[in-house]
C-alpha positions in Angstrom: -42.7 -20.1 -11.7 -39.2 -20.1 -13.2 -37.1 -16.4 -13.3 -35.0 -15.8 -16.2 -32.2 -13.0 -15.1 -28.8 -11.9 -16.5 -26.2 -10.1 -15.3 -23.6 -7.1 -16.2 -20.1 -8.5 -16.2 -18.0 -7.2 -13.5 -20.7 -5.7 -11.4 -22.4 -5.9 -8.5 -26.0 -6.8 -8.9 -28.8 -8.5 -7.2 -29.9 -11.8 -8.3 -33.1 -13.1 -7.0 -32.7 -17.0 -7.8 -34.9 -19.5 -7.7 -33.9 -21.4 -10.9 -31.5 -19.9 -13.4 -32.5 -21.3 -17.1 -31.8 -20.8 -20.5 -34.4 -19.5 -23.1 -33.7 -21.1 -26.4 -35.4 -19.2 -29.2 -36.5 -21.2 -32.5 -36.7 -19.8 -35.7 -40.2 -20.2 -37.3 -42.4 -18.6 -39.4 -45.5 -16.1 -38.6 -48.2 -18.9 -39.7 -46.5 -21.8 -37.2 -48.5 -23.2 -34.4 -47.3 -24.9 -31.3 -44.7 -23.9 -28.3 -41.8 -21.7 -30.0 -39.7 -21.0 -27.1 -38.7 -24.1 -24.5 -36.2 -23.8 -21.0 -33.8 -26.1 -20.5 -33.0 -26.2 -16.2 -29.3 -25.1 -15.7 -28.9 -24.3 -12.5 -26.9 -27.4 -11.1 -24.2 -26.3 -13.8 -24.8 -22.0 -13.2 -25.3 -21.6 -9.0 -22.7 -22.1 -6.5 -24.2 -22.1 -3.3 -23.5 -24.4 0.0 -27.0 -23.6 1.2 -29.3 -25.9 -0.7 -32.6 -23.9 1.0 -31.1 -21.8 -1.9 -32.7 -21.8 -5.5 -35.4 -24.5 -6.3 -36.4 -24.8 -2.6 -36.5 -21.0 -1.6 -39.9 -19.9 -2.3 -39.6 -16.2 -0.7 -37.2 -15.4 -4.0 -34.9 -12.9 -2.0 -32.1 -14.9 -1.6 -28.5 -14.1 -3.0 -26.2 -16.5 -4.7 -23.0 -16.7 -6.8 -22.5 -18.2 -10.3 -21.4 -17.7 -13.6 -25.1 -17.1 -14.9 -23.5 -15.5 -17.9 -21.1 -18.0 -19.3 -18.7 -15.9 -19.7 -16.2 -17.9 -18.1 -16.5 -15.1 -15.0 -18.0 -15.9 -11.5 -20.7 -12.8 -11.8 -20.2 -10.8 -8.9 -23.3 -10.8 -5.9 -22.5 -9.9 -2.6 -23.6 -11.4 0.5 -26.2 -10.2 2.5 -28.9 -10.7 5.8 -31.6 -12.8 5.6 -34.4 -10.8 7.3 -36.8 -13.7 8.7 -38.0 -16.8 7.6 -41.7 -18.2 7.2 -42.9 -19.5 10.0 -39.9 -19.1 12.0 -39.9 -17.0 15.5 -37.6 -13.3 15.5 -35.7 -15.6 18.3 -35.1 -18.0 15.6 -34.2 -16.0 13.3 -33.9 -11.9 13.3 -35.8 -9.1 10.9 -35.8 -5.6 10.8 -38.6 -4.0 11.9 -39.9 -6.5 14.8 -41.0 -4.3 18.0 -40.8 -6.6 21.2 -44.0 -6.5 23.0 -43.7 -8.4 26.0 -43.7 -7.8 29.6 -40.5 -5.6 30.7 -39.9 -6.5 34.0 -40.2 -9.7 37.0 -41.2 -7.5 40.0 -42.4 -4.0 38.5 -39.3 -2.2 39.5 -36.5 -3.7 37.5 -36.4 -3.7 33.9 -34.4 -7.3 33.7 -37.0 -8.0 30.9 -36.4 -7.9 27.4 -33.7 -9.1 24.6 -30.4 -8.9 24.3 -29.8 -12.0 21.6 -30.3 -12.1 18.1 -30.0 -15.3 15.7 -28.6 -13.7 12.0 -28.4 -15.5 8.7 -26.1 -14.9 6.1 -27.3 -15.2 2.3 -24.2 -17.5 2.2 -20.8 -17.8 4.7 -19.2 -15.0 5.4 -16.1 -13.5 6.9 -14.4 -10.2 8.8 -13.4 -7.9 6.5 -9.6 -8.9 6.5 -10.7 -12.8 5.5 -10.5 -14.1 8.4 -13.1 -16.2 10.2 -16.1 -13.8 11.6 -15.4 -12.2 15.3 -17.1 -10.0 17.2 -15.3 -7.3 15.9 -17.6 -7.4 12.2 -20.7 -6.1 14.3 -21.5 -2.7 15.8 -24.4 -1.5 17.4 -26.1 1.6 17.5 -29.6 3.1 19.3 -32.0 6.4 18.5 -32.0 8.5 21.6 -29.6 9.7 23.7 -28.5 6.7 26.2 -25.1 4.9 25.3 -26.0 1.7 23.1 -25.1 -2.0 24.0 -22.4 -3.7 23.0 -21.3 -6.8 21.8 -19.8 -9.5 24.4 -19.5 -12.2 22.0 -20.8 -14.3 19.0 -21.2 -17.9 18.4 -21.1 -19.2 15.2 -24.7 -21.7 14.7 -23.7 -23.0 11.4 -22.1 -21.6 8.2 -24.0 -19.1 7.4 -25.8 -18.2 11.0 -24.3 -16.6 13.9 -26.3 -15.8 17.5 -24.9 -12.1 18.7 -25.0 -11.9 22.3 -25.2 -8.1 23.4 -23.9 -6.9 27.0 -27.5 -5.5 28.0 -31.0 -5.4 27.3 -31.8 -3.4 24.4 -33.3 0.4 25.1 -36.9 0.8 25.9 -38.6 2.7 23.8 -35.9 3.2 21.5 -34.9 1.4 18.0 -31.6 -0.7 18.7 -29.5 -1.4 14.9 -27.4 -4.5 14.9 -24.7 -3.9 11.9 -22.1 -6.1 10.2 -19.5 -5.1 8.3 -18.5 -8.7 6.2 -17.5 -10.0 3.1 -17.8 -13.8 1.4 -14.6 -16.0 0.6 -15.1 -14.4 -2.8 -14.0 -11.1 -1.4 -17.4 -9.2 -2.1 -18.5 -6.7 0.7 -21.8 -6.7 2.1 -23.6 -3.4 0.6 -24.1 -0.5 3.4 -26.8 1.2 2.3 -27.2 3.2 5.4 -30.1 3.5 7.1 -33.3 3.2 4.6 -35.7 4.8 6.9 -38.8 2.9 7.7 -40.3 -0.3 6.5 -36.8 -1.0 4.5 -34.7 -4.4 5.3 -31.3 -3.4 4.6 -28.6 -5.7 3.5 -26.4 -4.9 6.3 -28.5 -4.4 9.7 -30.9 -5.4 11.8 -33.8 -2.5 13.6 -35.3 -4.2 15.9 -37.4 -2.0 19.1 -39.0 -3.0 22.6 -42.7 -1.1 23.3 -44.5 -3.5 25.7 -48.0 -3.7 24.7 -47.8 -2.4 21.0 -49.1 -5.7 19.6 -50.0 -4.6 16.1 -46.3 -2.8 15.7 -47.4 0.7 14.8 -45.0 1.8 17.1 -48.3 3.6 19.2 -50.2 1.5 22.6 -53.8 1.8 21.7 -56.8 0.3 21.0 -55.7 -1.5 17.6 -53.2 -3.3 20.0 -56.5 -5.6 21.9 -58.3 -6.1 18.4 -54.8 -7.4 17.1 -54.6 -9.8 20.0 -57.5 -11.0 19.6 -57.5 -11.2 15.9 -54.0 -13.4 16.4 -56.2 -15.4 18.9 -58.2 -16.4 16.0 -55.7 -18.7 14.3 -54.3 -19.0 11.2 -54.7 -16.0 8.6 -54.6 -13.4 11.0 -50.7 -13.5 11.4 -47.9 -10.6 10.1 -45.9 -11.9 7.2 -43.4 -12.6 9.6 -42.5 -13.7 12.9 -44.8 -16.3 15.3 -47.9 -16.0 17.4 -45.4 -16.3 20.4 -43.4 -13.3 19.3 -46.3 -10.8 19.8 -48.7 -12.6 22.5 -46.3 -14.8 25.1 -46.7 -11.4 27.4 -45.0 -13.1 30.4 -41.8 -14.9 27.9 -42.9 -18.3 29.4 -42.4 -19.6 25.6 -46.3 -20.5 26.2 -48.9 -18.3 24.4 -51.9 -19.1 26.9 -55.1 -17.5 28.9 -52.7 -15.9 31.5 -51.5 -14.0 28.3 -54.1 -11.7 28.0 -54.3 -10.7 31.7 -50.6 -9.8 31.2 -51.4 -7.8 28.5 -54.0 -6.1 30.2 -51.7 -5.2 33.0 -49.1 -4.0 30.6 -52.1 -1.4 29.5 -53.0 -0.7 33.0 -49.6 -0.6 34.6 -50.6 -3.2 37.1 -47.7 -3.7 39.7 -46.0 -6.1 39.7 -46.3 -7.2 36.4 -44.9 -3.6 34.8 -43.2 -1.0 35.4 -45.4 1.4 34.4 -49.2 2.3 32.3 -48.2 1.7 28.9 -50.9 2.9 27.6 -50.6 5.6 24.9 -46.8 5.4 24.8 -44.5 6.0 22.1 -41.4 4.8 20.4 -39.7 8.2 20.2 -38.1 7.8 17.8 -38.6 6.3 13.8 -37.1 3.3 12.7 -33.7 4.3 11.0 
């Protein structure tokens, strides 16, 4: 279905697009029958965007663009922002807030050389560091809940114009909820809104929450029972899935890339704390801390 939005001149605002058209009103009278208001499609001549997943195509409507929806003559201001996820697509892929890593922690039971330390981000459109110039490390900061010193950022690598994979000098925190936070603007010279943290359940336009719990399949944040029903309701198939994210992303236990019948077992382990394949019972553990 077509959107109709306008915007306030000079101000930021957010502008979910999927087509941008033009309601023309005709004049009739009370007693005429019949279609009295008609759309004409606009938006090759209204959007500016390099991205063409962006208007007609993008079906998830949360997608920001720039224009002169107005026709005032003005580009209407809308700033860039993070994409949180894709349909479809794996949190390796392609980041969201929210996602707590479930997966085995550690190759031998004593080491915790297990877990993630890259994230794929995409832009809303192509972005820059804050002084224009092409994005660098420098644009992203990372902080953690508890009491350890975060990671930090070794270096970035640009995947295409609007995606960049952030490579982090360790493994994020066990336990703990690890923020990945840019501070950008687009060629435009619009900033990207910090909101601050929204607490949880909130995708902010600026960051990243993502959290490691092995075991915690159904993402409450809590290893219980509801963690073997939501395996197995994932085992099912289709229509059992989160909104977001892949099968692989809560069930590949070992990180072979493979969701298989070796999965479960792992899983099991994980509960159990079977050596060597963790480092401790994860049963009933926490993240201590809420998502920021």
């Amino acid at each position: 279905m077509n959107t109709l939005s306008h915007s306030v001149k000079n101000g930021p605002f957010r502008l979910p697009i999927r087509k941008i058209a033009m309601a023309t009103l005709v004049a009739v009278s009370s007693t005429t029958a019949g279609q009295w208001i008609s759309f004409d499609d606009e938006t090759d001549q209204r959007l500016v965007t390099a991205d063409p997943g962006i208007g007609a195509l993008d079906f998830q409507e949360k997608d920001y663009a720039w224009g002169d929806v107005d026709r005032d003559g003005d580009i209407d201001i809308t700033p860039p922002t993070i994409v949180h996820g894709a349909p479809d697509t794996s949190f390796e892929d392609h980041a969201f807030g929210g996602y707590i890593d479930p997966r085995k922690e550690s190759t031998d039971g004593v080491n915790l050389n297990l877990g993630m330390n890259q994230f794929v981000i995409r832009f809303s459109e192509p972005v820059v560091d804050i002084d224009g110039d092409a994005l660098t490390a420098a644009a992203f900061s990372i902080t953690e809940t508890g009491q350890a010193a975060p990671p930090s950022v070794s270096e970035i690598e640009m995947l295409g114009e609007q995606t960049v994979r952030v490579t982090l000098d360790r493994i994020i925190t066990l336990q703990q909820w690890t923020t990945i936070t840019v501070a950008a603007q687009d060629a435009a010279g619009n900033l990207m809104p910090d909101l601050g943290d929204q607490g949880p359940d909130i995708d902010e336009p600026d960051r990243v929450d993502v959290g490691m719990l092995p075991a915690d399949i159904d993402q409450s944040g809590v290893v219980g029972p509801f963690d073997l029903l939501r395996y197995r309701l994932f085992s099912f198939g289709p229509g059992f899935e989160f909104q977001q994210g892949v099968v692989s992303d809560f069930l590949d236990m070992d990180r072979s890339g493979i969701v298989g019948a070796f999965d479960l077992l792992f899983f099991r382990q994980l509960i159990y704390g079977v050596f060597p394949n963790a480092t401790r019972p994860w049963a009933d553990m926490i993240m201590e801390h809420p998502r920021p």
